[in-house]
C-alpha positions as a printed Julia matrix, in Angstrom:
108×3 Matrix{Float64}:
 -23.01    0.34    6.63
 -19.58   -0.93    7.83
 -20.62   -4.4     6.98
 -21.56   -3.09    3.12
 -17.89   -1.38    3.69
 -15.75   -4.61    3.96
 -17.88   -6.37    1.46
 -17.08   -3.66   -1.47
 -13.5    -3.93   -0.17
 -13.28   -7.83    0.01
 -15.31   -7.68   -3.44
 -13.18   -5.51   -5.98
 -13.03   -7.79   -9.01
 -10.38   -5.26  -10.84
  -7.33   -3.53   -9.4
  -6.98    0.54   -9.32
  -4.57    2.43  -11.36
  -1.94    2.59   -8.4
  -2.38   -1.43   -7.72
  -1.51   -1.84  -11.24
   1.23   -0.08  -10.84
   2.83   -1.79   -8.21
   1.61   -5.2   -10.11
   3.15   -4.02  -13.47
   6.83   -2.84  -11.67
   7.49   -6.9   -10.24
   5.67   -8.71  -13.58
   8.82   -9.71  -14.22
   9.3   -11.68  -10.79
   6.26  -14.43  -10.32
   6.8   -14.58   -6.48
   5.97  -11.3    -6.04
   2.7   -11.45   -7.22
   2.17  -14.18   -4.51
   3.52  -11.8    -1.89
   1.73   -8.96   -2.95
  -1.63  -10.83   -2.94
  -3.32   -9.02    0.29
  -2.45   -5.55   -1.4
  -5.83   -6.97   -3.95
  -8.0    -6.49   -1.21
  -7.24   -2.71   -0.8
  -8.06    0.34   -1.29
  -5.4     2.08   -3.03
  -5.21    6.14   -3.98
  -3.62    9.5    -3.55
  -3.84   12.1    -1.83
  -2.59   15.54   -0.26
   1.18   14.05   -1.15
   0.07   10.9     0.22
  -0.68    7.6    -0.64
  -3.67    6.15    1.37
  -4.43    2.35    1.29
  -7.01    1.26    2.99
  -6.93   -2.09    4.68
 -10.07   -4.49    5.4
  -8.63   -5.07    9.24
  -5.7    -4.65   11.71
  -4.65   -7.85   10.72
  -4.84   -7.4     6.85
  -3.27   -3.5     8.06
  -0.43   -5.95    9.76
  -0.18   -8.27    6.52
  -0.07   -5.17    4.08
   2.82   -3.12    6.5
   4.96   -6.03    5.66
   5.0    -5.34    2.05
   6.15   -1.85    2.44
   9.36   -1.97    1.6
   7.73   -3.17   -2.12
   5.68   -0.97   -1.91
   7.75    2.03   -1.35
  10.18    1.25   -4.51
   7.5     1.61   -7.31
   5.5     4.74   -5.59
   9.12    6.53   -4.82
  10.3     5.9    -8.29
   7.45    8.19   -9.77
   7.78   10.6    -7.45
   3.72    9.73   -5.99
   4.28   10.94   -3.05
   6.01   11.84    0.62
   4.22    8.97    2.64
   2.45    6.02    2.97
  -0.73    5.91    4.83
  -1.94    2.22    6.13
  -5.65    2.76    7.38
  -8.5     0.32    8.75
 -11.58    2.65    8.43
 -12.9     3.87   11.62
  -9.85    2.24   13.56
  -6.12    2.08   12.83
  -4.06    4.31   11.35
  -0.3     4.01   10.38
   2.21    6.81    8.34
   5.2     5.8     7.17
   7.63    8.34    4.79
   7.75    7.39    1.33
  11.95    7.66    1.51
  13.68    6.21    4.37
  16.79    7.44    4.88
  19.99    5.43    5.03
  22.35    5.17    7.69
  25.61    6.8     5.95
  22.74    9.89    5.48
  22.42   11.07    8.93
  26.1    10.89    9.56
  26.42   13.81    7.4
């Protein structure tokens, strides 16, 4: 079953409604679609104020928790959600807030 898993992972021939999101926000910059290129082997949705994307391995997890800081732009700018969850199913899991705060904030 876990093998069956990675292949429908590895094997998603069109992107889900929050890829295409974070596709659509850089369109206008052709490098980032090169960057972005392991977050077309997820598993992207929502959930419980969350956004969960499941990763194929801990070294796709490690590839994809690079790109957060892209990632965290487009999903923060429509409000999606208070967290990012990176996941390798039955392994790994990573949360990360959805708004990081800046410096000057927690002087106040």
């Amino acid at each position: 079953m876990h093998g069956e898993e990675t292949v429908r992972l590895r094997g998603l021939a069109q992107m889900d409604r929050l890829q295409q999101l974070i596709f659509s926000f850089y369109r206008e910059d052709p490098r980032m679609e090169g960057l972005l290129e392991p977050l077309r082997d997820c598993r992207i949705r929502r959930s419980w104020g969350s956004i969960r994307i499941e990763c194929m391995d801990a070294a796709h997890l490690e590839l994809v928790s690079a790109l957060l800081i892209h990632l965290r732009l487009p999903l923060a700018a429509l409000g999606l959600g208070r967290q990012i969850v990176l996941r390798v199913p039955g392994s790994v899991q990573r949360t990360y807030p959805m708004h990081v705060p800046f410096h000057s904030d927690q002087l106040a």
